[in-house]
MDTraj code that builds the backbone (N, CA, C; nanometers):
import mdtraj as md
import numpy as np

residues = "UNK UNK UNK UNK UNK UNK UNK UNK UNK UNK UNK UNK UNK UNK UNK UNK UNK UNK UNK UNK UNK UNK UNK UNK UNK UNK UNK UNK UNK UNK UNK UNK UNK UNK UNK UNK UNK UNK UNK UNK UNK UNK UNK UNK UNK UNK UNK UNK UNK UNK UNK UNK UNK UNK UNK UNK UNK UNK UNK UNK UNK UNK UNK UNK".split()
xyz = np.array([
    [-0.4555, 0.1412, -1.8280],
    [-0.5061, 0.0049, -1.8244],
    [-0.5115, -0.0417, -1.6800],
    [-0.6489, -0.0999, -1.6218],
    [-0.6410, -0.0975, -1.4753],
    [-0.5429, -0.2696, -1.4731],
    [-0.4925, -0.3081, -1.3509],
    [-0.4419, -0.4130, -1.3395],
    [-0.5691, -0.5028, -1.3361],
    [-0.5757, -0.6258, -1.3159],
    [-0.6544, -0.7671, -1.2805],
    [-0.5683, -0.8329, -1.1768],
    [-0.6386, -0.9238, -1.1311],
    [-0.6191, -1.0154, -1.0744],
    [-0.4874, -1.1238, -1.1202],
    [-0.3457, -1.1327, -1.1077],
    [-0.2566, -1.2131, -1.1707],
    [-0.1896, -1.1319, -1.2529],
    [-0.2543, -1.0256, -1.3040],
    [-0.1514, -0.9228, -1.3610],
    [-0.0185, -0.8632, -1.3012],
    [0.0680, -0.8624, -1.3645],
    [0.2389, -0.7726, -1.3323],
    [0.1818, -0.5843, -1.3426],
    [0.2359, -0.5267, -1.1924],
    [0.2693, -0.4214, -1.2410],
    [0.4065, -0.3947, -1.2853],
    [0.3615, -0.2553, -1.3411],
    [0.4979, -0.2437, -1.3626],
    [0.6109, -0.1751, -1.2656],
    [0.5868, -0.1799, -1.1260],
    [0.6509, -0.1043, -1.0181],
    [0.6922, -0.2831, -0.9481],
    [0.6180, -0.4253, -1.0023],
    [0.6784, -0.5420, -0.9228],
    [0.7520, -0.5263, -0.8027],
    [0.7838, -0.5822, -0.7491],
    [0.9273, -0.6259, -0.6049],
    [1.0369, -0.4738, -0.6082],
    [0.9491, -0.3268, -0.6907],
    [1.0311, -0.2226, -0.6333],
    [1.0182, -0.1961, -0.5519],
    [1.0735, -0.0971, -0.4318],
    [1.0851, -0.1195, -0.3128],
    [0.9653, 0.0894, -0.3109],
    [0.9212, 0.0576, -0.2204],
    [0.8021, 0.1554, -0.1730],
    [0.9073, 0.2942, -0.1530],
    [0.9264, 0.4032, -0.2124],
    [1.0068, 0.5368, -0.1783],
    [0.9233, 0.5958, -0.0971],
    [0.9679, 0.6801, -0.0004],
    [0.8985, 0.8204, 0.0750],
    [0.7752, 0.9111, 0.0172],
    [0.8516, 0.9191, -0.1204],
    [0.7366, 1.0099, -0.1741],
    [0.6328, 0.8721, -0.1954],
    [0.6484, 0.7756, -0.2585],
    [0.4996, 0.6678, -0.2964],
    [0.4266, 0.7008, -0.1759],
    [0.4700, 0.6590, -0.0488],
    [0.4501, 0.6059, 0.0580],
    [0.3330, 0.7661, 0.0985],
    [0.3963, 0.8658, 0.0717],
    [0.3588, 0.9988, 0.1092],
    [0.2425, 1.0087, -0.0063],
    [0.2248, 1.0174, -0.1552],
    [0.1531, 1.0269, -0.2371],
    [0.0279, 0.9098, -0.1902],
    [0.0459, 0.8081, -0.1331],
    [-0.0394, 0.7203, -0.1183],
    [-0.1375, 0.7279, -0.0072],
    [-0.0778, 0.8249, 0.1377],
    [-0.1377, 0.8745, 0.2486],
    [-0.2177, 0.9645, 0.1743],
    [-0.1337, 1.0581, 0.0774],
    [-0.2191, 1.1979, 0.0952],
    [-0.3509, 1.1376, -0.0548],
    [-0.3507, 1.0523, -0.1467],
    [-0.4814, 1.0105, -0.2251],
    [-0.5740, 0.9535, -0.1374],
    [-0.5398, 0.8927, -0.0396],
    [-0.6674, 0.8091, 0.0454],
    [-0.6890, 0.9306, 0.1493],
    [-0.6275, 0.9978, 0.1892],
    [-0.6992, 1.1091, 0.2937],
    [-0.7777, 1.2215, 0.1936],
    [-0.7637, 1.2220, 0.0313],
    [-0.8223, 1.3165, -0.0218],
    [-0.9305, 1.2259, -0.0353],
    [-1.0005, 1.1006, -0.0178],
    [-1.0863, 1.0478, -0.0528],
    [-1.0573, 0.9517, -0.1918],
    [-0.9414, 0.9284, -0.2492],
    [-0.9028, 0.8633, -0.3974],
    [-0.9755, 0.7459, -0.4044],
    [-0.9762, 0.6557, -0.4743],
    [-1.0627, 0.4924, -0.4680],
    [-0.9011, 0.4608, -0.4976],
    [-0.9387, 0.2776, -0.4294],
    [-0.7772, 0.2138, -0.4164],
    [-0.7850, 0.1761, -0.6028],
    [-0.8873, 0.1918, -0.6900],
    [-0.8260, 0.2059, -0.7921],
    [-0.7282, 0.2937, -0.8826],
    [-0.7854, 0.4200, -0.8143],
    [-0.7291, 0.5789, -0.8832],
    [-0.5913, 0.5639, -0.8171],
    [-0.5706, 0.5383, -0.6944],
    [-0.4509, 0.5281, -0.6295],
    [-0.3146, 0.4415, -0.7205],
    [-0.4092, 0.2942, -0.7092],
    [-0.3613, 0.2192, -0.8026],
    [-0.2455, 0.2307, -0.9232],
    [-0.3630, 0.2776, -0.9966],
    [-0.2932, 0.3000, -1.1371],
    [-0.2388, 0.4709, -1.1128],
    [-0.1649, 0.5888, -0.9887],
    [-0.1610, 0.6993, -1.0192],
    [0.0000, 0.6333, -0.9909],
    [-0.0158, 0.5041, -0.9179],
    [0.1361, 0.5116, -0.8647],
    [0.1960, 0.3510, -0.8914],
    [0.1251, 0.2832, -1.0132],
    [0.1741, 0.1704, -1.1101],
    [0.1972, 0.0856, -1.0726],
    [0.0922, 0.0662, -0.9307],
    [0.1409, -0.0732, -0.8306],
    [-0.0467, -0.0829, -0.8634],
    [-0.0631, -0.2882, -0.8265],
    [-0.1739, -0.3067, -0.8129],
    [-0.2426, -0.2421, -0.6795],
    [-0.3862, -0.2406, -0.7266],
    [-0.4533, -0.2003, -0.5732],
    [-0.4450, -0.2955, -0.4497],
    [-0.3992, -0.4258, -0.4419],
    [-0.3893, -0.5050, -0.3558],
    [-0.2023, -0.4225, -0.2587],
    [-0.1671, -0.4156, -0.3194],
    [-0.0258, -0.4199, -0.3210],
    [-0.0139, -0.2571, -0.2075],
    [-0.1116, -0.1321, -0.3151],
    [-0.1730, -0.0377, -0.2065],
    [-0.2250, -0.0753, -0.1088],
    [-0.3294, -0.1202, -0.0765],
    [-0.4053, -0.1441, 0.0149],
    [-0.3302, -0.2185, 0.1238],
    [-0.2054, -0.3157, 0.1290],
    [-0.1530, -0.3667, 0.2304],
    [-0.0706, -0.2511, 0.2573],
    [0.0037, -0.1873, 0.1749],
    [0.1071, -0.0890, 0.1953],
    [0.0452, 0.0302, 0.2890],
    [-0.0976, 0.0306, 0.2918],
    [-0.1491, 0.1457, 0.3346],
    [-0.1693, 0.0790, 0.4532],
    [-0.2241, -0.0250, 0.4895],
    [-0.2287, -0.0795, 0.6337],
    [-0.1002, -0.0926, 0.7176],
    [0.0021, -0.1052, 0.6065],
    [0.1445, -0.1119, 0.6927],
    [0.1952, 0.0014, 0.7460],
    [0.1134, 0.1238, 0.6776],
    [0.1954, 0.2654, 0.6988],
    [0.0920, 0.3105, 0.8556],
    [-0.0089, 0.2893, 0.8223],
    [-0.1739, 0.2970, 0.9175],
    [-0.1474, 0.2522, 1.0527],
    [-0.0205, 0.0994, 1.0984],
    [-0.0145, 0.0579, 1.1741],
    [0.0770, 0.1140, 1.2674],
    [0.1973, 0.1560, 1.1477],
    [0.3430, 0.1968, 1.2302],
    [0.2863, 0.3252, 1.2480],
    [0.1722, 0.4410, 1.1695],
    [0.1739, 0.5766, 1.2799],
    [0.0684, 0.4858, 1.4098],
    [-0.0097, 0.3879, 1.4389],
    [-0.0642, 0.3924, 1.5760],
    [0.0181, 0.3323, 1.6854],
    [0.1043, 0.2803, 1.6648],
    [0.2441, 0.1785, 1.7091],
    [0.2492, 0.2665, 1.8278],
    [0.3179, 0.2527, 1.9659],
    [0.3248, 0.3296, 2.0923],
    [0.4889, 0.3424, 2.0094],
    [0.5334, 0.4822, 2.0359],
    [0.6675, 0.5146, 2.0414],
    [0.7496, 0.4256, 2.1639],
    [0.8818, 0.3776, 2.1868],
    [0.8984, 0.3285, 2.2819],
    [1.0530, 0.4030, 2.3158],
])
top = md.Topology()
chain = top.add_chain()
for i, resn in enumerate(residues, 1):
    res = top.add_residue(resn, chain, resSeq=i)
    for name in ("N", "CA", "C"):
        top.add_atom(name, md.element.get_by_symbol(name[0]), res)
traj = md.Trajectory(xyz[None], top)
């Protein structure tokens, strides 16, 4: 069942693991849609899509 707009997943305020975080790099570098992503890992596609910009930012970040 895809989520909507105002819908609960069922992953809510859980906290993002290594592997999500890793499963979620490697569906968008295989080409996945942020829907397939979505529903492979029970978070809305909004919820991906920031998570993926957050991961996107910290690898371009200068090491310091």
């Amino acid at each position: 069942m895809p989520f909507t707009i105002g819908a609960l997943s069922p992953n809510r305020m859980k906290p993002w693991s290594l592997e999500d975080e890793a499963r979620l790099l490697d569906m968008r570098s295989g080409g996945s849609d942020w829907s397939d992503v979505a529903k492979a890992l029970g978070r809305t596609q909004a919820a991906c899509e920031s998570r993926y910009a957050t991961l996107k930012k910290r690898q371009e970040a200068p090491i310091r």
